[in-house]
C-alpha positions in Angstrom: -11.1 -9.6 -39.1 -11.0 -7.4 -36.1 -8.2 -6.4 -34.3 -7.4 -4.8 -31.1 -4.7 -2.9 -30.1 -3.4 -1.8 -26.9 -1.7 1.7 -26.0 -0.1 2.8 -22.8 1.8 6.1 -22.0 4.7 4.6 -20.3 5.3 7.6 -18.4 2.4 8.4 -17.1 1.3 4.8 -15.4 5.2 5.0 -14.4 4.7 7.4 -12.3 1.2 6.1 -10.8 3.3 2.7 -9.9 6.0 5.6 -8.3 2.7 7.1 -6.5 1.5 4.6 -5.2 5.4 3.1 -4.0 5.4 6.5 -2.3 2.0 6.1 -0.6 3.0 2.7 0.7 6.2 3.9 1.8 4.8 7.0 3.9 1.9 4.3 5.3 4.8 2.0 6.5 6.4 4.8 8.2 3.3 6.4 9.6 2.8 2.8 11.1 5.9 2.1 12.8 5.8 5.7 14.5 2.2 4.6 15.3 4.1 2.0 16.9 6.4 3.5 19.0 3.7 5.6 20.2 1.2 3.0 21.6 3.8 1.1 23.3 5.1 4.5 24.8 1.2 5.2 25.6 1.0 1.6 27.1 3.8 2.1 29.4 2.3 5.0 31.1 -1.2 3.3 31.4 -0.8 2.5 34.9 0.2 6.4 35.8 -2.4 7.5 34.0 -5.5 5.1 35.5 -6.0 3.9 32.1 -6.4 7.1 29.8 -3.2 6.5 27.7 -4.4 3.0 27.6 -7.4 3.9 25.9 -5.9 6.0 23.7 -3.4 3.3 22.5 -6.0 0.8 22.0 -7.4 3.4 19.1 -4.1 4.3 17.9 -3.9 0.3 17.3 -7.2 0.2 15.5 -5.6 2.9 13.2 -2.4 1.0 12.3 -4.0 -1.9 12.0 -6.2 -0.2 9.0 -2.5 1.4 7.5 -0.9 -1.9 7.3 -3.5 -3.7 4.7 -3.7 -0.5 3.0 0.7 -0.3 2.5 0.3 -4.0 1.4 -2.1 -3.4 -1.5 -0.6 0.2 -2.6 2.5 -1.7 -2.7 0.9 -4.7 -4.8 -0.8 -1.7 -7.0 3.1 -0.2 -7.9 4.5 -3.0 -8.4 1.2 -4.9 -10.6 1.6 -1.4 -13.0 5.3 -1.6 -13.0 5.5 -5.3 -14.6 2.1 -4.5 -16.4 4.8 -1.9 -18.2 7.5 -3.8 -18.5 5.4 -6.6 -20.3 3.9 -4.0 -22.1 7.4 -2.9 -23.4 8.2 -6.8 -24.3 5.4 -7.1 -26.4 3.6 -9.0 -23.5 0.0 -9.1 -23.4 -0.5 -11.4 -20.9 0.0 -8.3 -18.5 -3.3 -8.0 -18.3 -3.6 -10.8 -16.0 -2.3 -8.7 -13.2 -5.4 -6.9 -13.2 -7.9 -9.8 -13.1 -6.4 -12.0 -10.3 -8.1 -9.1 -7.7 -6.2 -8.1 -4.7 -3.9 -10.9 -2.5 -4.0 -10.6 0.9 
């Protein structure tokens, strides 16, 4: 009879989930100054006969592209913190955060 075991160096996938908390943090902030920026940008459209317009329009293509990206580092840190925490139970059924695939 076969069986299978499963190892995980606690500290090490710790810290990944910390990483990638980190990453989605720093996204999140990078976003809300993108923010700030294309509605200061907007304002001053009409001064500037449309440049800063243009330039706000692609800042918004950017921060729409950071938001998704936050969302799933955040899903990531938070999938390998429970997967850990199960892990520490005794849980195996952490594996299933893994195989559901992303949320959106």
């Amino acid at each position: 009879m076969a069986t299978t075991t499963v190892q995980m160096d606690y500290k090490v996938i710790s810290d990944v989930s910390k990483g990638f908390k980190t990453a989605a943090d720093v996204l999140n902030t990078v976003a809300k100054v993108l923010e700030v920026l294309i509605n200061i940008l907007r304002s001053m459209a009409f001064a500037s006969m449309g440049t800063t317009l243009a330039l706000a329009n692609y800042l918004e293509q950017i921060k729409n592209k950071i938001k998704p990206l936050a969302k799933l580092c955040t899903e990531f840190s938070g999938d390998l913190a429970a997967a850990v925490g199960d892990h520490k139970k005794g849980d195996i059924a952490g594996k299933r955060y893994f195989g559901e695939g992303v949320r959106r």
